[in-house]
C-alpha positions in Angstrom: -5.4 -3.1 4.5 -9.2 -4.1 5.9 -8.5 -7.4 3.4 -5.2 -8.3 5.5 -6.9 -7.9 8.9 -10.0 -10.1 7.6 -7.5 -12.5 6.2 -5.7 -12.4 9.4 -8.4 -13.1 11.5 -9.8 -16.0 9.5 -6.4 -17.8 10.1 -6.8 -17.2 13.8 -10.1 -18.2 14.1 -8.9 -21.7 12.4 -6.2 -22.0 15.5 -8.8 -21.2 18.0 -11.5 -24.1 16.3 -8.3 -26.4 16.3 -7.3 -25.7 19.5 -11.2 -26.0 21.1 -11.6 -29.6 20.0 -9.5 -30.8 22.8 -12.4 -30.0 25.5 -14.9 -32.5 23.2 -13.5 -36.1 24.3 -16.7 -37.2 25.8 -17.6 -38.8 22.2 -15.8 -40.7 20.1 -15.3 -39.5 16.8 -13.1 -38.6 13.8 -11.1 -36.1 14.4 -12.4 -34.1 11.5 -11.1 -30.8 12.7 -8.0 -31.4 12.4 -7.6 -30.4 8.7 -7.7 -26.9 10.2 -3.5 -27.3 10.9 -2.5 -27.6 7.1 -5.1 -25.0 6.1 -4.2 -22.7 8.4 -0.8 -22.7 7.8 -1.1 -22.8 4.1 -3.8 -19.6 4.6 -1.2 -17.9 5.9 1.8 -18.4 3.2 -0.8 -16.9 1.1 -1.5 -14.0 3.4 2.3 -13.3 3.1 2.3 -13.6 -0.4 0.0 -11.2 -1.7 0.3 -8.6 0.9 3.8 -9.3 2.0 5.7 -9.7 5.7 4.6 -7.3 8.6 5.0 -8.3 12.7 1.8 -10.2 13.2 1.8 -12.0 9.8 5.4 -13.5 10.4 3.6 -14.6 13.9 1.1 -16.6 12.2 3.4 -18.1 10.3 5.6 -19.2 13.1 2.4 -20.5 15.4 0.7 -21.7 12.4 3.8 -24.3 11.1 3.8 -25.3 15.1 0.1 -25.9 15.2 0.9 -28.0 12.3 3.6 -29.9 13.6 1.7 -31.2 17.0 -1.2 -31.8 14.9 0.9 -34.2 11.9 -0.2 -37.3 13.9 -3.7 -35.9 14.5 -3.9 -35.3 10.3 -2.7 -39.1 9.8 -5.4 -40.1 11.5 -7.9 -38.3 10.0 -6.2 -39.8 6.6 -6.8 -42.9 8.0 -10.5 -42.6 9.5 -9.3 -43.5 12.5 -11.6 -42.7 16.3 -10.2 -40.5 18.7 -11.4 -40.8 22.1 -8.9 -38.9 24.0 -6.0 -36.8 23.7 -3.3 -37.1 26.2 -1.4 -34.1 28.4 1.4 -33.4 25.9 -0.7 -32.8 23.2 -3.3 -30.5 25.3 -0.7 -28.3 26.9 0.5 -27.0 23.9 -3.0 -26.8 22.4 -4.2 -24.8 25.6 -1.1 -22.3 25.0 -2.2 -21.9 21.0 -5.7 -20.9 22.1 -4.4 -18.6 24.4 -2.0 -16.9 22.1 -4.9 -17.0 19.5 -7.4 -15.1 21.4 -4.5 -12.8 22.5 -3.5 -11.6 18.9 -7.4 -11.5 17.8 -8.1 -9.0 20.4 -5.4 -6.9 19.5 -6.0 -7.6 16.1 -9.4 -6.0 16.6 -8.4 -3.2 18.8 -5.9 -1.8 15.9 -7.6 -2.8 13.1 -7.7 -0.5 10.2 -9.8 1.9 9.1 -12.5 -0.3 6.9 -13.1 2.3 3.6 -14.1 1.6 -0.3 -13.5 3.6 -3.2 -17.2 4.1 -4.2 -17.7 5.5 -0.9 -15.7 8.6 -2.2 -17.1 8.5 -5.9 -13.7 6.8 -7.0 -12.5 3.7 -8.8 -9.3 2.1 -8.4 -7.4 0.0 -11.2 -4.8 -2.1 -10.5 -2.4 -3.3 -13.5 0.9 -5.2 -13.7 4.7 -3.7 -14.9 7.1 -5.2 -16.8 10.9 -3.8 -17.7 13.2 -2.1 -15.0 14.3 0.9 -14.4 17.5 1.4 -17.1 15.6 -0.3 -20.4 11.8 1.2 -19.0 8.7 0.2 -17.2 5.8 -0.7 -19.3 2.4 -1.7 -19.0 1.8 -5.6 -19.5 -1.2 -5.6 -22.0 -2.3 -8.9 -21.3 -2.4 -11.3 -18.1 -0.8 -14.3 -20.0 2.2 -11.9 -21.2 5.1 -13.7 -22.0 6.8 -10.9 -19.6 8.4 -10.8 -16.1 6.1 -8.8 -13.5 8.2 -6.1 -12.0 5.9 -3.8 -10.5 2.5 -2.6 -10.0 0.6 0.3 -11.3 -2.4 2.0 -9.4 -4.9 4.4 -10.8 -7.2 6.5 -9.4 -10.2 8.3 -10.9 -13.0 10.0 -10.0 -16.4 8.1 -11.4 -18.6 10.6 -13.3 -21.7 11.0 -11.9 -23.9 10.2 -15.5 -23.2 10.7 -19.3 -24.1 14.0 -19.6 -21.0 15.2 -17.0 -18.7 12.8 -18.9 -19.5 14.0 -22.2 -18.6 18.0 -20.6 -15.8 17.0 -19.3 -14.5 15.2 -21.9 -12.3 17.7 -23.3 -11.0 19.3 -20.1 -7.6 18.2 -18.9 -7.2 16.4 -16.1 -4.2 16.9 -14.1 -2.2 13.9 -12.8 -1.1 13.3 -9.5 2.1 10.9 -9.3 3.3 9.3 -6.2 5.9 6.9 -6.0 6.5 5.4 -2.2 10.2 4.5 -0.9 11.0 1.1 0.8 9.0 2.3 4.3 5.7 1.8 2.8 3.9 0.3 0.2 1.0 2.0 -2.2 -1.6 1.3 -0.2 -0.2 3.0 3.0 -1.3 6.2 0.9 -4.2 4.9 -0.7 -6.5 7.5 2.1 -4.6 10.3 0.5 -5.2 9.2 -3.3 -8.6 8.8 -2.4 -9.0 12.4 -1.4 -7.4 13.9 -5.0 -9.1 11.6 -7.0 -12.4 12.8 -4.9 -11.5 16.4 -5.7 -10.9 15.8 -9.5 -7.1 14.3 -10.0 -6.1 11.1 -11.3 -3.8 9.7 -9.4 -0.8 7.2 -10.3 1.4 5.4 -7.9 3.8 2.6 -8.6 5.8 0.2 -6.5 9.1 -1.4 -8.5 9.6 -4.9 -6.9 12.3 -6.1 -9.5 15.5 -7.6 -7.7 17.8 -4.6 -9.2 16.3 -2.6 -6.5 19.3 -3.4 -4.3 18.6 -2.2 -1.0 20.3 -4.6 1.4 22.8 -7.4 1.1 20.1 -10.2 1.2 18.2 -10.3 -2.0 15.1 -11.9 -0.3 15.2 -9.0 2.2 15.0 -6.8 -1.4 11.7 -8.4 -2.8 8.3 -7.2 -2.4 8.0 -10.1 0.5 10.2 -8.3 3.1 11.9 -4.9 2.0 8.9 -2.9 4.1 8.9 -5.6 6.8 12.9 -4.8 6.9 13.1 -1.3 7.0 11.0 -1.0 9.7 12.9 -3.1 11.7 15.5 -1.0 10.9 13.8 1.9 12.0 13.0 0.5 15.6 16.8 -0.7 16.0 19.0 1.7 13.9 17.8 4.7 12.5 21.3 5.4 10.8 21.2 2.9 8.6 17.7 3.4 8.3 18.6 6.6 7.5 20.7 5.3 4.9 18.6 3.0 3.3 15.8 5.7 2.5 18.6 8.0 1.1 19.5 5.0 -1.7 15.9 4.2 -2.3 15.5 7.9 -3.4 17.6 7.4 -6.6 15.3 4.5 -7.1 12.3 6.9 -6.7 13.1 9.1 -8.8 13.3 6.9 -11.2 10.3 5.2 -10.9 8.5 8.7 -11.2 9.9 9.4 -14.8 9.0 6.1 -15.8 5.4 7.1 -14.5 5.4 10.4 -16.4 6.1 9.1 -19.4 3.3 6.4 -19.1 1.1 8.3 -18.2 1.8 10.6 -21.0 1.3 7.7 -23.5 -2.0 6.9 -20.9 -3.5 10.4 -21.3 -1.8 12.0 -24.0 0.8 14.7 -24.8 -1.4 17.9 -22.6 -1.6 16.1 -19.6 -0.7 17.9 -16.7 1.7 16.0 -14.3 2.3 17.1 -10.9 4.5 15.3 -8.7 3.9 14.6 -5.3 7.2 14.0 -3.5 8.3 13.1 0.2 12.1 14.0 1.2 13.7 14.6 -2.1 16.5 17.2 -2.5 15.1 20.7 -4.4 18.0 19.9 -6.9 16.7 16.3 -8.0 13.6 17.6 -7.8 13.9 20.4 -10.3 15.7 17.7 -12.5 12.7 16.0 -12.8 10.2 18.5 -13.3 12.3 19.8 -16.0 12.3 16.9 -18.0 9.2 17.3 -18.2 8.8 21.0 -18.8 6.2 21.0 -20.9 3.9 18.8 -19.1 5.0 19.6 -15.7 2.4 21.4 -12.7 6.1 21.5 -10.6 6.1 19.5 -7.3 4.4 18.9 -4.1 6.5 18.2 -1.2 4.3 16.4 1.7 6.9 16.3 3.9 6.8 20.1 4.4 3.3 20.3 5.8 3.5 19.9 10.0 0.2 18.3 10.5 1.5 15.2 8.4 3.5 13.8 11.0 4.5 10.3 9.4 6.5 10.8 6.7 7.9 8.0 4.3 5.5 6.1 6.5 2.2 6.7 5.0 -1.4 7.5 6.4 -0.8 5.2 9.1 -4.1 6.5 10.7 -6.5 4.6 8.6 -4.1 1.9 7.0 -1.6 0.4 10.0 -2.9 1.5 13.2 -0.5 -0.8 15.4 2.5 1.1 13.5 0.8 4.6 14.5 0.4 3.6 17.6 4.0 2.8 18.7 4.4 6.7 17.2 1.6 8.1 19.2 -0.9 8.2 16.9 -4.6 6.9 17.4 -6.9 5.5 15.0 -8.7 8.3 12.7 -12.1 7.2 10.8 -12.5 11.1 10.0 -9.6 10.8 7.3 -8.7 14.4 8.5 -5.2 14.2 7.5 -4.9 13.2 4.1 -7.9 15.1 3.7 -6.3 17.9 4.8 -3.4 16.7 2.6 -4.7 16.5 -0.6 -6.7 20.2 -0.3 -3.3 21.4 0.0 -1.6 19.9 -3.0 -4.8 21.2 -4.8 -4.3 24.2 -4.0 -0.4 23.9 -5.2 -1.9 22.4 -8.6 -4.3 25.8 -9.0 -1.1 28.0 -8.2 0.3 26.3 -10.7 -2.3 26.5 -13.2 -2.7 30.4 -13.2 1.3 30.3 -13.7 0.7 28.7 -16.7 -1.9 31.1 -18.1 -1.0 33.5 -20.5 -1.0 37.2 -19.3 -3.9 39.7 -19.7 -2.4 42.9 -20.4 -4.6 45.9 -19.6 -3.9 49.4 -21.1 -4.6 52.4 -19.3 -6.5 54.9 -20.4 -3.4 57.4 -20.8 -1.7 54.1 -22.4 -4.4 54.1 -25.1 -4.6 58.3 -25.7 -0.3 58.4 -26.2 -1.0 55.4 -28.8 -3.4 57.7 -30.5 
């Protein structure tokens, strides 16, 4: 989330150089700067592209297509090489209130920026790959980028780096459990990227998936279902209705659910038929649950419900803490740089996967001396 604040404050830094040239009349001069109104705008269409609609994004898109609307004559101009000399009061009012709104959202930009982290700081690499299929034919892995195939989802992976050769080639035969994670409409993967950093740290590999394909009807408005604005939506739905919020994260379940055995079974093709799956779960019935884990008996370290531990207080929400500190904030939560929560987190889903392991093990019987003398 770093890259969307840095992205975020580029744009505004563009509106506050636009906006500045109108205190520089003294010369004469081509009014170079601006080219900054198209760019800006256009910078931020691609901010809302790649990493989607929240509150201060949607902003920058509103102030960014007005900036660019008081400023078409100044870019026909510039097309035209023509000198500017002056720029007259209904042009500079409007300017003035841009810069202030400008250095208004950078400093609260700045004051709830996230947490600024990298995998290799935590001896962990992170792959990103693309999904093709839906949810009633499969999910599958697109092997190339120029795939004749639909993207309908993307997978993330999460490993811990070996440390040299000589570790990889000892641990090369020891199974590695795998962590799978699939978030509902209220966040996005990244949300709990802190928390897959911490297992992957500790030895997991961790999957997570988010299914962007239209069939993953939500709401009545298919834009509102795409990738664009089905977070952006629900939490507006969570700050004005909390029913039908309520509602909303019960249908995405089934979709969930979903989405997790389509993860099992790739990562079973991924890893092979011994690897050990554990499913990490927020808000899901015990019934469904066992459903799931059952179809994949065989494989299957059980479940690990996140929901049920009272220090993590933002459920279906992520680890707001280090990823969307102005969302933590409206729920009383302050900025964390420690990572103490999803620290905390994963150790405790650890330990669920080493309880699990030891059920798995096969049973030492140990005779008795008396045992031993009546079989003599």
């Amino acid at each position: 989330m770093f890259d969307v604040f840095l992205a975020e404050l580029l744009i505004l830094s563009m509106l506050v150089l636009l906006s500045l040239r109108i205190f520089f009349t003294k010369r004469a001069r081509i009014d170079a700067a601006a080219i900054l109104a198209p760019t800006s705008f256009v910078f931020s269409l691609l901010v809302l592209y790649i990493w989607g609609a929240d509150s201060i994004t949607l902003l920058l898109v509103l102030f960014t297509f007005f900036a660019l609307i008081i400023n078409v004559r100044s870019v026909m101009r510039l097309s035209a090489r023509v000198v500017v000399d002056y720029y007259s009061a209904r042009y500079v009012i409007p300017m003035i209130l841009i810069l202030l709104f400008s250095l208004g959202l950078i400093t609260l930009l700045i004051i709830f920026r996230p947490v600024r982290y990298f995998g290799r700081d935590f001896g962990v690499t992170r792959e990103k790959t693309t999904l093709t299929g839906n949810l009633t034919t499969g999910l599958y892995e697109r092997t190339t980028v120029f795939e004749q195939s639909g993207i309908t989802g993307m997978l993330y992976t999460y490993e811990k780096m070996p440390a040299d050769s000589d570790e990889k080639s000892e641990k090369k035969n020891e199974i590695v459990p795998t962590v799978i994670f699939v978030p509902k409409c209220s966040a996005q993967a990244v949300h709990y990227e802190p928390y897959f950093l911490m297992l992957a740290q500790k030895g997991c590999r961790v999957l997570s998936a988010e299914y962007n394909a239209f069939d993953r009807e939500l709401f009545d408005l298919p834009l509102l279902n795409s990738r664009f604005f089905r977070r952006f939506y629900t939490l507006w739905l969570w700050f004005k209705d909390r029913k039908e919020f309520n509602r909303t994260i019960e249908k995405d379940t089934a979709y969930a659910l979903k989405t997790y055995r389509e993860l099992a079974k790739i990562a079973l093709n991924r890893y092979g038929k011994d690897t050990q799956i554990l499913f990490a779960v927020e808000e899901i019935g015990i019934d469904a649950l066992n459903e799931l884990t059952s179809a994949f008996a065989e494989n299957s370290l059980g479940f690990y419900a996140l929901n049920r531990l009272p220090e993590y207080t933002t459920t279906n929400f992520g680890f707001l803490a280090q990823t969307d500190v102005l969302l933590a904030y409206t729920m009383g939560i302050s900025r964390d740089n420690s990572f103490f929560i999803p620290r905390y987190v994963a150790a405790k889903t650890m330990e669920s996967i080493e309880q699990a392991k030891k059920l798995l093990e096969p049973v030492e019987i140990i005779k008795t001396d008396g045992e031993e003398g009546e079989e003599k």
